[in-house]
C-alpha distance (Angstrom), angle and dihedral (degrees) to the residues before:
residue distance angle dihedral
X1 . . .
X2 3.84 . .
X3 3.52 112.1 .
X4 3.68 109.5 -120.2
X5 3.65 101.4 -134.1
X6 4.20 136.6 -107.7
X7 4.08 95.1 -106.0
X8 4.08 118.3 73.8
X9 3.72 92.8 -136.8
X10 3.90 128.3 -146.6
X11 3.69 136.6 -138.5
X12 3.23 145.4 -16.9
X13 3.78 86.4 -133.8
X14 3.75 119.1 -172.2
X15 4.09 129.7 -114.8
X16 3.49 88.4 -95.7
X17 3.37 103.0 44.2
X18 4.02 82.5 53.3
X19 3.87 86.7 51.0
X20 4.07 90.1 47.6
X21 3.83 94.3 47.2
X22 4.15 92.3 50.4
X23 3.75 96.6 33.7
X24 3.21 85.4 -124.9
X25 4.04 122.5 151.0
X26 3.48 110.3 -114.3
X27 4.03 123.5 -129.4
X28 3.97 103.7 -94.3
X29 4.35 87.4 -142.1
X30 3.71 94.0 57.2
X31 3.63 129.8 86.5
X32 3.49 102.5 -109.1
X33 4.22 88.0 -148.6
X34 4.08 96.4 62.6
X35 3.50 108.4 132.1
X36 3.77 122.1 -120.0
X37 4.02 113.4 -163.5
X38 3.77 104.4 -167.2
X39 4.00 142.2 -43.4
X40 3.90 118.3 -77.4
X41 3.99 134.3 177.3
X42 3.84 119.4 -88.3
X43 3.83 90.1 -100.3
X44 3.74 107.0 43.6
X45 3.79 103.2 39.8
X46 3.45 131.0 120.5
X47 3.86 139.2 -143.8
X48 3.54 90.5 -91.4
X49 4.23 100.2 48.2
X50 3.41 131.3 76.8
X51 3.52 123.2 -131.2
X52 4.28 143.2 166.7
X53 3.53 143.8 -101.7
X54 3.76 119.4 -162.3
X55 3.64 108.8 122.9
X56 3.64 115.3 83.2
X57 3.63 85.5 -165.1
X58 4.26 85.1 71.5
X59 3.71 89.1 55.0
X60 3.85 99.7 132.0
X61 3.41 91.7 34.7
X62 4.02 87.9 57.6
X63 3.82 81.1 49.5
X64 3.63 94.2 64.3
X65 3.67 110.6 24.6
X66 3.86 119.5 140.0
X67 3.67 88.3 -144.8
X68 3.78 116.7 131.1
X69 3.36 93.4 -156.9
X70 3.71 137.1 38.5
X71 3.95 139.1 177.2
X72 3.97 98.3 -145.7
X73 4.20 123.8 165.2
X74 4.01 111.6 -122.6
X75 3.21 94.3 -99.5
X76 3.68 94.1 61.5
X77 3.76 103.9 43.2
X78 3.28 95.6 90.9
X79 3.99 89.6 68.6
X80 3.89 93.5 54.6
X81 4.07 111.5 128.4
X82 3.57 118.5 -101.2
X83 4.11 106.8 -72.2
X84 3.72 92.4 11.6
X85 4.04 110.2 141.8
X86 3.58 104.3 -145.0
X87 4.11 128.0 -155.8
X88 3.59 107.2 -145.6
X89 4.05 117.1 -142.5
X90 3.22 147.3 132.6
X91 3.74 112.2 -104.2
X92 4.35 107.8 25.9
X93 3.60 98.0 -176.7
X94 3.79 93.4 48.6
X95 4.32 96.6 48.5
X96 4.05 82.0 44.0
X97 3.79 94.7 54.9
X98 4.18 82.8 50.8
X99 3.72 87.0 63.6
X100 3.18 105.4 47.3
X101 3.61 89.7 63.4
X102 3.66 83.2 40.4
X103 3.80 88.3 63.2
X104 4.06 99.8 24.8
X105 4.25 107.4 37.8
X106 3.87 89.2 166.1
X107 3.40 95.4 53.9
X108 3.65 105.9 97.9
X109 3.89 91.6 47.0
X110 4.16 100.6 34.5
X111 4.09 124.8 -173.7
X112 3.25 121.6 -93.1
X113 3.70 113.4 164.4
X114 3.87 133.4 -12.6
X115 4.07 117.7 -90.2
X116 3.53 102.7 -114.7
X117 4.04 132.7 89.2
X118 3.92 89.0 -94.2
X119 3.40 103.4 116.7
X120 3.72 89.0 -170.1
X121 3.63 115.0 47.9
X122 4.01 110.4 -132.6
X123 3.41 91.9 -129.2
X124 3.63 96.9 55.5
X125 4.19 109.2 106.3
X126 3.87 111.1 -130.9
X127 4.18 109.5 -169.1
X128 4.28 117.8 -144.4
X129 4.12 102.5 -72.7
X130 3.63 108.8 24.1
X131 3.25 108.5 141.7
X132 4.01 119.8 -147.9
X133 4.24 116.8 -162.6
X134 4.35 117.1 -160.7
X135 3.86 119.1 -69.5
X136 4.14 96.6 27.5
X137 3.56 112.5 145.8
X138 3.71 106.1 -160.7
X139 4.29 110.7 -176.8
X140 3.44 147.7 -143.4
X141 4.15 107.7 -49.5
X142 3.42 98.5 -16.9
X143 3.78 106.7 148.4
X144 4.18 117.5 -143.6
X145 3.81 117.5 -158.7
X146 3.97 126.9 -122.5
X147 3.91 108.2 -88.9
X148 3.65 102.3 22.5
X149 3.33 126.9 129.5
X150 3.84 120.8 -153.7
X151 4.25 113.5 -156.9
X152 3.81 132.7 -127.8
X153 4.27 107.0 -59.7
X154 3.76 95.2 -6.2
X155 3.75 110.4 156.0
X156 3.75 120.5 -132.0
X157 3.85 102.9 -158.2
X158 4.38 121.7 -145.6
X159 3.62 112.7 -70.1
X160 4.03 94.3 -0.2
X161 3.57 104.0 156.9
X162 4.74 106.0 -156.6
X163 3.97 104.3 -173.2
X164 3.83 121.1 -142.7
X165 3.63 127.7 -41.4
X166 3.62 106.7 -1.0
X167 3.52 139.7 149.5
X168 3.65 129.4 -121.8
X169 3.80 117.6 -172.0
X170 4.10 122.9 -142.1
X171 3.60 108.3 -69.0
X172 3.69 102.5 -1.0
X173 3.80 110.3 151.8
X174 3.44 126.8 -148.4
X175 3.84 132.5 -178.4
X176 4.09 137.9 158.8
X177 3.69 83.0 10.3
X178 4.19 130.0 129.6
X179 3.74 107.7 -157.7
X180 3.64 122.8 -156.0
X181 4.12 126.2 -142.4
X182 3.90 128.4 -65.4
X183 4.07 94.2 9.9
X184 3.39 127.9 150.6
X185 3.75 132.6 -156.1
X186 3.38 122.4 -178.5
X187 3.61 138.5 -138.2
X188 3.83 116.1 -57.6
X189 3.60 97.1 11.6
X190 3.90 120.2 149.0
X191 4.17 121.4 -149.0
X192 3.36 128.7 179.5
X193 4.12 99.8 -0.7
X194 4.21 103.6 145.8
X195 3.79 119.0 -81.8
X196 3.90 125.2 -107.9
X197 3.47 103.5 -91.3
X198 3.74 136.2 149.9
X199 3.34 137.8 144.2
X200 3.57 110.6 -121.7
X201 3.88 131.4 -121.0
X202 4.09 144.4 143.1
X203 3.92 92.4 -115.6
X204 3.95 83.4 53.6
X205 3.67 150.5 -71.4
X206 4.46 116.5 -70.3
X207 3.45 112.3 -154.6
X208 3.67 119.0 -116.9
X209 4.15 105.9 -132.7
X210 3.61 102.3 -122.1
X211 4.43 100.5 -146.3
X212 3.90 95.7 170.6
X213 3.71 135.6 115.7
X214 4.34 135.0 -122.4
X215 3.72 104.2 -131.0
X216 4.16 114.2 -170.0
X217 3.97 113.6 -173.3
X218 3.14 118.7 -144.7
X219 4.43 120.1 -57.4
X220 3.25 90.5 16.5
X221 3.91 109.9 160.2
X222 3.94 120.2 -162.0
X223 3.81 120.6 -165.3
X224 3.85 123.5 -123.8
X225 4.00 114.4 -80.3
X226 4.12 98.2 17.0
X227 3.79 126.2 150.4
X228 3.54 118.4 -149.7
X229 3.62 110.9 -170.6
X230 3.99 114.5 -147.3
X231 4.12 115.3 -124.4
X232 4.02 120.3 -100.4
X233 3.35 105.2 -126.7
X234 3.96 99.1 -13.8
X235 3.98 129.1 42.1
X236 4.22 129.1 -84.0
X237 3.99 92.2 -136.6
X238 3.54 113.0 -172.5
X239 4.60 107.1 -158.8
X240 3.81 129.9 -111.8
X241 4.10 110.7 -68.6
X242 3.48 97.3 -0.8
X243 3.91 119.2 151.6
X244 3.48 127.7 -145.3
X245 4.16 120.2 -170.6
X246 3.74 127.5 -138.2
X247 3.68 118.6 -65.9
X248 3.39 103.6 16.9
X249 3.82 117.7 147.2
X250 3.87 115.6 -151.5
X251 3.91 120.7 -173.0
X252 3.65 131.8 -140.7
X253 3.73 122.9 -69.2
X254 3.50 87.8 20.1
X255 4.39 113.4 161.1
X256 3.36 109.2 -160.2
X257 3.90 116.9 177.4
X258 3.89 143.0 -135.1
X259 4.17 116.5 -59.3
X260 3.23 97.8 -3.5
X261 3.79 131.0 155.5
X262 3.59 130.5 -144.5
X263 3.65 111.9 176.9
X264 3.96 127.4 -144.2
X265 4.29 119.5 -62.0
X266 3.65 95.3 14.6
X267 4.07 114.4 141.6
X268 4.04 116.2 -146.4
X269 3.90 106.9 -165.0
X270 4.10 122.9 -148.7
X271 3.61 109.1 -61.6
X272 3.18 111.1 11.9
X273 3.92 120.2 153.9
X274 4.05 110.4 -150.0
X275 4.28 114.3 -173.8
X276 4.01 125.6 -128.2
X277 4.00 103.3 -80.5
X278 3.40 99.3 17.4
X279 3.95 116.0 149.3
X280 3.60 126.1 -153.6
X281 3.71 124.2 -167.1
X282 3.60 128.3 -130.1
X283 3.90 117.5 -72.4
X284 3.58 85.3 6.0
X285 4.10 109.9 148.8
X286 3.68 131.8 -177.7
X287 4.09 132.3 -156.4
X288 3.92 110.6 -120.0
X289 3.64 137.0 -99.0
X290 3.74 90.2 40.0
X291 3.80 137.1 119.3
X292 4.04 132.2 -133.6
X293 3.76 106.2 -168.3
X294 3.95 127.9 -139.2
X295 3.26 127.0 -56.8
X296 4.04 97.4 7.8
X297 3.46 121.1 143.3
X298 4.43 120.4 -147.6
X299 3.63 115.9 -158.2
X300 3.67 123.4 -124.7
X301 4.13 115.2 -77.4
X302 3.78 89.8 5.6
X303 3.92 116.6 140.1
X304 3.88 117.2 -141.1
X305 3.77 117.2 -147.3
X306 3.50 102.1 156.9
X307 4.08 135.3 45.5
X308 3.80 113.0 -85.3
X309 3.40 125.2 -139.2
X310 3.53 123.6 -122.0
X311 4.58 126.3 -96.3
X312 4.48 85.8 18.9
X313 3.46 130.0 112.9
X314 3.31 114.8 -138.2
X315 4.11 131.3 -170.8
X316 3.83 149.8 165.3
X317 4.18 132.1 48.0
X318 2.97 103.0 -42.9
X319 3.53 102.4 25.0
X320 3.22 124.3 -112.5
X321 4.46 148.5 140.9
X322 3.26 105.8 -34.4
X323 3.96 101.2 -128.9
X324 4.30 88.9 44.4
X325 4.02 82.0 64.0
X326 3.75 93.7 43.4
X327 3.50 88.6 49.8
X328 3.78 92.5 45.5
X329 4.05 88.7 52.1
X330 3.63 90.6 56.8
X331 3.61 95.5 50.9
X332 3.83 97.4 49.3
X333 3.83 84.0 47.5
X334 3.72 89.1 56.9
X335 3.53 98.9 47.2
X336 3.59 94.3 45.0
X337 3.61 92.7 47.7
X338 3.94 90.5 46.2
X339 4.30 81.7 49.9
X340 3.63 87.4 56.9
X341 3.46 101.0 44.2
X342 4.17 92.5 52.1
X343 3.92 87.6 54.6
X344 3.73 94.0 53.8
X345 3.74 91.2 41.8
């Protein structure tokens, strides 16, 4: 069964409702009654969503898009894919951020449990064997594998799904988040609170609703104290038997692949695509929107500001082979050593 989602969603609102809400004008050649369902990212909308083009860096994927909507500047519109209808203004990201609320008004301030003393909801579903500790909060249809045991004041979140024989540490808390089989989160951990976005601006900073899941395959293991922020419009999925250390932050719309290994204090920013068996050294931290292929292995404290390709090892700030940075170590040793040896001379 499809899950049915953590946001109670509006609509379907009409073109020219759309158009009304954004004062916006709307395009003279298009029925003004089309009906718009929801808001979707550039690459997985469909002819009835709207989406946003901003980035030029998304060109070709603007080129392309399946979207049947799009909020576009002028100067773009001219790069809309074939059938697109385009909404012409000034700032996209902005008039898109107005409709997800438009669509999503709870998003901001999402359900968690129910407001009485019922620390389990009664519509919560509790297979043979789970095993509940003192101070759980467990809420409304959240669904709890056989075998699993939840920890002293762990917080089950609405709709939550936790597979089959896991382990949830003492308060761990976990909301808009599907959990696979035989994965353990540790004490402290956070899954599936909103991601840090805002759209930017000298009268202030608008938060971006975050409407996104956590997805954890199965024996997945997260460290004690680690945030895992849910996706925006798409899902932070973190692979099959992947481990993540303590105090680890990982950012929304985050893909992390199968077995891999990301070690304690390392910082994953929005968007970034890891590989299966990728390792990532302690206080390691990478910029967003890029990729770090299969197999590659980060050294400890390096910063990533480029895509990595898959099977290297790469190290140093910025980032880069890991025997260029070696070599670059020696030679500033040997300069400053020669520096030195001038002065005393």
């Amino acid at each position: 069964m499809e899950h049915p989602g953590f946001f109670h969603k509006a609509g379907p609102f009409t073109l020219g409702d759309i158009c009304e809400h954004l004062e916006l004008s709307a395009p003279d050649t298009i029925d003004q009654t089309k009906t718009i369902t929801g808001p979707a990212s550039l690459a997985a909308a469909d002819q009835s969503e709207i989406t946003f083009f901003e980035d030029r860096k998304l060109l070709d994927e603007f080129k392309v898009s399946k979207a049947g909507f799009c909020l576009v500047t002028a100067k773009d519109a001219a790069h809309a894919a074939e059938g697109m209808v385009v909404l012409e203004t000034d700032h996209p990201h902005k008039a898109f951020v107005k409709l997800v609320k438009l669509f999503y008004p709870g998003a901001v301030k999402s359900h968690v449990a129910n407001t009485s003393n019922d620390l389990i909801d009664p519509t919560a579903t509790l297979e043979e064997g789970v095993e509940i500790e003192p101070g759980v909060i467990i809420g409304p249809e959240a669904h709890i594998g056989k075998g699993t045991r939840l920890s002293a004041g762990a917080v089950i979140g609405y709709r939550c799904t936790i597979g089959r024989n896991c382990y949830i540490g003492p308060n761990a808390v976990i909301t808009h988040a599907l959990i696979g089989n035989e994965v353990t989160i540790h004490s402290g951990a956070a899954i599936g609170q909103d991601g840090f976005g805002y759209i930017m601006g000298a009268g202030g900073h608008e938060k971006v609703p975050q409407i996104g899941r956590v997805i954890l395959q199965d024996k997945v293991e997260i460290g004690a104290n680690t945030a895992i922020d849910r996706g925006a419009l798409t899902d932070t999925i973190i692979g099959e038997g992947t481990k993540v250390d303590n105090l680890v932050q990982i950012g929304h719309n985050v893909i992390i692949g199968s077995h891999s290994v990301i070690v304690s204090l390392t910082g994953l920013s929005g968007s970034t695509k890891i590989g299966n068996y990728v390792v990532m050294g302690g206080q390691a931290g990478t910029v967003g929107h890029i990729e770090i292929g299969d197999g590659a292995q980060i050294a400890a404290a390096s910063k990533v500001h480029k895509s990595v390709p898959a099977n290297v090892r790469y190290g140093g700030m910025p980032a880069k082979p890991i025997k260029q940075w070696f070599k670059e170590i020696i030679a500033l040793e040997r300069l400053a050593e020669g520096s030195i040896k001038k002065t005393k001379d």
